[in-house]
C-alpha positions as CSV (number, residue, x, y, z in Angstrom):
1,X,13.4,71.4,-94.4
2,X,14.8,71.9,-97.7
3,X,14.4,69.3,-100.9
4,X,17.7,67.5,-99.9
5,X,16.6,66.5,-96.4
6,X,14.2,65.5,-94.3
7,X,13.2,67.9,-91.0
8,X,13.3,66.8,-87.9
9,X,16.5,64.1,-88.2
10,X,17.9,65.5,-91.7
11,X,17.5,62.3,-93.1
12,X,18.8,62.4,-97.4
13,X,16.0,62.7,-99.5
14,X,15.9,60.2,-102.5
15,X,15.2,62.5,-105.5
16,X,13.3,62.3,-109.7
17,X,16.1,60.8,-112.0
18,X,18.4,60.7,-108.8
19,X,21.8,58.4,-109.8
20,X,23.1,56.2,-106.9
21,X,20.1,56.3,-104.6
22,X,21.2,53.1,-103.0
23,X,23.9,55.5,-101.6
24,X,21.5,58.1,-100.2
25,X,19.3,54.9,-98.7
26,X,21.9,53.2,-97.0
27,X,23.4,56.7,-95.7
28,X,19.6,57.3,-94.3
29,X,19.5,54.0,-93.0
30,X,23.0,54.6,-91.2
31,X,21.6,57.7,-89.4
32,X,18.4,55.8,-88.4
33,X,20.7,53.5,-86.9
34,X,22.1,56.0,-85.1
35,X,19.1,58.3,-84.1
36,X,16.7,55.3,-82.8
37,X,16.6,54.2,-79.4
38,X,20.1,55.9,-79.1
39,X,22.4,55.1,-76.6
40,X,26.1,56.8,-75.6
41,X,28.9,55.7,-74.1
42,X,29.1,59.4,-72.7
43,X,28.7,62.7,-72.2
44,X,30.1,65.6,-73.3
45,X,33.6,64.1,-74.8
46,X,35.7,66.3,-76.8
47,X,37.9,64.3,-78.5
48,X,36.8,60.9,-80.5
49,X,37.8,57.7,-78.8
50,X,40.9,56.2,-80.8
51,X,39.5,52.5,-81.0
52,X,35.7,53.2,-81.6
53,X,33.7,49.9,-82.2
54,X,31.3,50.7,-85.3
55,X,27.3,51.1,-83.8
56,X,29.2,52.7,-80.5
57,X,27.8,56.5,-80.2
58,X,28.9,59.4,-78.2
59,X,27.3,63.2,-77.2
60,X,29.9,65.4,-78.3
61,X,30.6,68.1,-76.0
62,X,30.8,71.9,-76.3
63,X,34.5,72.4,-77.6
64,X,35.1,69.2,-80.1
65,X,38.2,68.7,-81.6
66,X,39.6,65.9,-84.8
67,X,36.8,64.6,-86.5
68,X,34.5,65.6,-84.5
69,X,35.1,69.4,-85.1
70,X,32.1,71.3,-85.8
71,X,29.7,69.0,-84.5
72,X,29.4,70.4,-81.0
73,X,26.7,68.5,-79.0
74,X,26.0,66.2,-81.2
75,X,25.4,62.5,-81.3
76,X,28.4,61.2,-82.9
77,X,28.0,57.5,-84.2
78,X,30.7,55.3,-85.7
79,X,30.0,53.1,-88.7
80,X,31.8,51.2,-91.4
81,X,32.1,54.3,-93.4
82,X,33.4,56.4,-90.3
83,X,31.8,59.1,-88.3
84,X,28.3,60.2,-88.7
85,X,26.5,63.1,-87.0
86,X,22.8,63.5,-85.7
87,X,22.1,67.0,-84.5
88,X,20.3,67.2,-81.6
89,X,16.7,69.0,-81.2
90,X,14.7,69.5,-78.0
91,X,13.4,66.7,-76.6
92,X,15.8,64.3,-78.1
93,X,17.0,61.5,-75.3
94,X,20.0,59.4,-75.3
95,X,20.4,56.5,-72.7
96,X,24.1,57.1,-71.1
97,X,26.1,53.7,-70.2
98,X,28.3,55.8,-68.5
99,X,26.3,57.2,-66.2
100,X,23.1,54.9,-66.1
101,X,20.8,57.6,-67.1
102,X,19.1,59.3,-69.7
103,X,20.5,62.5,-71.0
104,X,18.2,64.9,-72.7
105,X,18.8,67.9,-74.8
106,X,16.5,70.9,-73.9
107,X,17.3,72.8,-77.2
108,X,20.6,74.5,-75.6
109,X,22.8,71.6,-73.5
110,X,22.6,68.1,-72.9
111,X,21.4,67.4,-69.1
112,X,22.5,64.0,-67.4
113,X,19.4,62.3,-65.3
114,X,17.5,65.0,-65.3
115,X,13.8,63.6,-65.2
116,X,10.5,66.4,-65.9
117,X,7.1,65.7,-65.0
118,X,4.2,66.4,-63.1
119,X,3.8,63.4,-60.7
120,X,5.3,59.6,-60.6
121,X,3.0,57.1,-60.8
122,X,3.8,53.9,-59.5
123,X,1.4,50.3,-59.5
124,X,-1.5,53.0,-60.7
125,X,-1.0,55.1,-57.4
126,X,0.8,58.8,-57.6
127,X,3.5,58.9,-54.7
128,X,5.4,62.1,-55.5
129,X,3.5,65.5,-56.6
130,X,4.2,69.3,-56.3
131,X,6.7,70.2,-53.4
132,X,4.7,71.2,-50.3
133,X,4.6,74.4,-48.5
134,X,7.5,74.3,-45.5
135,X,6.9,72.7,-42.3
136,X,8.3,75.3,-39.1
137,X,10.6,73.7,-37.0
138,X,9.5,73.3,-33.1
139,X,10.9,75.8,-30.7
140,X,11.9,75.5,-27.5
141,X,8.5,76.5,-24.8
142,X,6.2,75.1,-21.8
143,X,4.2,73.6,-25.1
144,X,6.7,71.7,-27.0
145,X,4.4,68.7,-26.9
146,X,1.7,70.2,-28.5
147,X,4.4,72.0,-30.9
148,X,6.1,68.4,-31.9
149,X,2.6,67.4,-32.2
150,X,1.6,69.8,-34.9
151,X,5.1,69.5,-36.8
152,X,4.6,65.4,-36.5
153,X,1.0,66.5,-38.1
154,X,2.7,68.7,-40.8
155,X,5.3,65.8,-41.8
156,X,2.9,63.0,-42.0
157,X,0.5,65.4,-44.0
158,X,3.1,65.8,-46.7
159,X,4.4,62.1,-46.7
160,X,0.3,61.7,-47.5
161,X,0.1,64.5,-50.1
162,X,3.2,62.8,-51.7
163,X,1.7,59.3,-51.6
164,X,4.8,58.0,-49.7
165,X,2.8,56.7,-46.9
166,X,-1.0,55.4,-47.3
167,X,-3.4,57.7,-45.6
């Protein structure tokens, strides 16, 4: 962070004896605007739309070009007073009308409905966890029914360890 701006969203900084600071409010307020609860019309656009509607936002892809140039991958936001830029940090989501999914920047690129976690709970009960180990597929033999026994076993064992079937 340096005096001008603040860290994380590089919000402007009112300063001592500071002229205009309704300028630097409203220009902070704008980028709030912007940064909260963001949502994109899409992902990854080079170019800016030619009819943008002010509050409409976009993810800027790798390569941008017009007035968007130099702002690679990030979340471009029109307003009254024209484009305005929030870089993107790790962690930082946007919800994508286009594709009906969040986005998420991992520090590097922008990945669509990607979702990270270590189980899904739903109504208080955890139905997906860990992958499980593989389950061999039954070979032909005089013992195929016990075989399709124990890979019947295997499958409902995961669909249990995954809480997709009560056990």
């Amino acid at each position: 962070m340096n005096d001008d701006r603040s860290a994380r969203l590089a919000l402007p900084l009112l300063q001592p004896s500071q002229a205009q600071k309704e300028m630097f409010h409203n220009e902070a307020l704008a980028l709030i605007d912007i940064a909260v609860q963001p949502v994109a019309q899409s992902v990854g656009d080079a170019n800016p739309p030619s009819a943008p509607q002010v509050g409409q936002c976009w993810i800027v892809g790798s390569a941008p070009t017009g007035e968007w140039a130099d702002n690679a991958l990030a979340l471009a936001g029109f307003t009254a007073g024209g484009w305005r830029f929030v870089s993107p940090f790790q962690g930082f989501a946007v919800w994508s009308i286009a594709d009906g999914c969040l986005a998420t920047f991992d520090g590097a690129a922008w990945s669509i409905g990607r979702i990270a976690g270590s189980a899904l709970v739903i109504g208080g009960v955890r139905v997906v966890g860990a992958q499980s180990s593989a389950i061999a597929d039954p070979i032909g033999g005089p013992l195929i029914d016990a075989e399709a026994r124990s890979t019947v076993a295997a499958i409902l064992a995961a669909l249990r360890t995954h809480g997709l079937i009560a056990a």
